[in-house]
N, C-alpha and C positions, 0 to 999 in steps of 0.2 A: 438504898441499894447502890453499890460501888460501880463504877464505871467497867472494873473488870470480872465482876458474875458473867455478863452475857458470855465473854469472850471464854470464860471457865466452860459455859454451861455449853458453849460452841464446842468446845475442845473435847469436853465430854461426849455428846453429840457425833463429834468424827471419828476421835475413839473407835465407839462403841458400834461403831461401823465397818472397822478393820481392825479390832483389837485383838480378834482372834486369826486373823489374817497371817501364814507365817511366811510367807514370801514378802509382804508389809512391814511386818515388824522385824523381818532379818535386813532390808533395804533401810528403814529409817535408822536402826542400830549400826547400819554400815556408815549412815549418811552421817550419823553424828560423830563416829567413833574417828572417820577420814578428815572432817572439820578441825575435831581437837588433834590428831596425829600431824595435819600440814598445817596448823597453826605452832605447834613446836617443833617440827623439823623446820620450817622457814625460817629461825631464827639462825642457820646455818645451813641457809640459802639449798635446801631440799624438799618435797613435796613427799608426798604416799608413794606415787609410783615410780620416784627416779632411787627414794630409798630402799625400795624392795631391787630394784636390778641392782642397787649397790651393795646390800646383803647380800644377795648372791652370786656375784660376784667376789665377794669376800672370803662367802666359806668354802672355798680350794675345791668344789664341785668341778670348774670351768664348766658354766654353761652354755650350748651355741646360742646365738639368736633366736634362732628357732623354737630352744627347750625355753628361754625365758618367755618367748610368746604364749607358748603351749601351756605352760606352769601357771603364769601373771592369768590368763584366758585374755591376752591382749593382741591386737590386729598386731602383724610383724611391721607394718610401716610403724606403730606407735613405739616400738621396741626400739627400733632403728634411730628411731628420733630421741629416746631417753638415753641409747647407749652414747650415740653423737654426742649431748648437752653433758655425758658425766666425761666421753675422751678429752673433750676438750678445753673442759674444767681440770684435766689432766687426775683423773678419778677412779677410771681405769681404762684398760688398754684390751686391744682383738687382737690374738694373735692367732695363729694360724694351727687347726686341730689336726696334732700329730697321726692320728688315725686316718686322718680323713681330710688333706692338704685344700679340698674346694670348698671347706668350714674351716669359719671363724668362731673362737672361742671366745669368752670376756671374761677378765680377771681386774681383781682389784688392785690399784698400785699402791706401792705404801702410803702416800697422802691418800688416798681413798679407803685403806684398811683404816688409818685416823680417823679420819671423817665417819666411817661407818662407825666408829665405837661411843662417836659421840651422839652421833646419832639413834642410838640405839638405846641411849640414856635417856633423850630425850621423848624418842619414842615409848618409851615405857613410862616414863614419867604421865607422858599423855593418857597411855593406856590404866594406868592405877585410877585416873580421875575420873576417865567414862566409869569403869569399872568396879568405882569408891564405893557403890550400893552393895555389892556382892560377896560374899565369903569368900574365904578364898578356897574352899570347897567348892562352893557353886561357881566361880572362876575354870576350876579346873572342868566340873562338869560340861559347864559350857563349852569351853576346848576341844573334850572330847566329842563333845555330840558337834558342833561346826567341824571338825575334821571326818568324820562320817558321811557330813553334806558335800561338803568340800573336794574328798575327794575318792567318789565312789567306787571307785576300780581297786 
């Protein structure tokens, strides 16, 4: 008997505890999916959540702080603090919403439109290899049904 049976039959064990669990299994599939996506966005000094305000910022929406809060489901202090770390990387820029002069908008600068596109490469790179088990049917299914969870309104 091998050293690692116990730690299988353990495994199995916790499994079969939460394996039908979907709030479990949508957290530990987040957990791994954000591991491999900031381990290749950091190769170009980004994380999960500073490349999602830089995607968005990218695609010409101009979102306020506010809507990237409301969108991300992130406290607006952590928003404030990811927009800060991407201005100052000169990444992108708050300027001031034409509609509405006591809102700040945030837009991608052109070295941030770069940076997003690489990052976007890499991000997907990421995503093919959580994702390598999958059809690309059951890809898209997936998609679908997490955008249903996602975003129920």
């Amino acid at each position: 008997m091998s050293a690692e049976q116990p730690a299988v039959t353990r495994k199995g064990r916790l499994s079969a505890a939460l394996g039908d669990d979907l709030s479990f299994l949508l957290a530990r599939a987040n957990a791994y999916s954000l591991a491999a996506g900031n381990a290749a966005l950091a190769t170009i000094g980004l994380r999960a959540r500073s490349y999602s305000v830089l995607a968005l910022a990218a695609d010409g929406s101009r979102p306020s702080q506010r809507d990237l809060a409301d969108f991300l489901r992130l406290d607006p202090s952590q928003v404030v603090a990811l927009v800060d770390d991407l201005q100052t990387r000169g990444l992108v820029a708050r300027e001031a919403d034409p509609a509405d002069r006591r809102t700040n908008v945030v837009i991608a600068t052109a070295a941030g439109r770069v940076l997003y596109e690489q990052a976007r490469a890499e991000a997907q790179r990421a995503e093919e290899q959580v994702f390598a088990r999958l059809a690309p049917r059951e890809r898209e299914q997936l998609a679908s049904l997490l955008q249903l969870v996602a975003f129920p309104d």
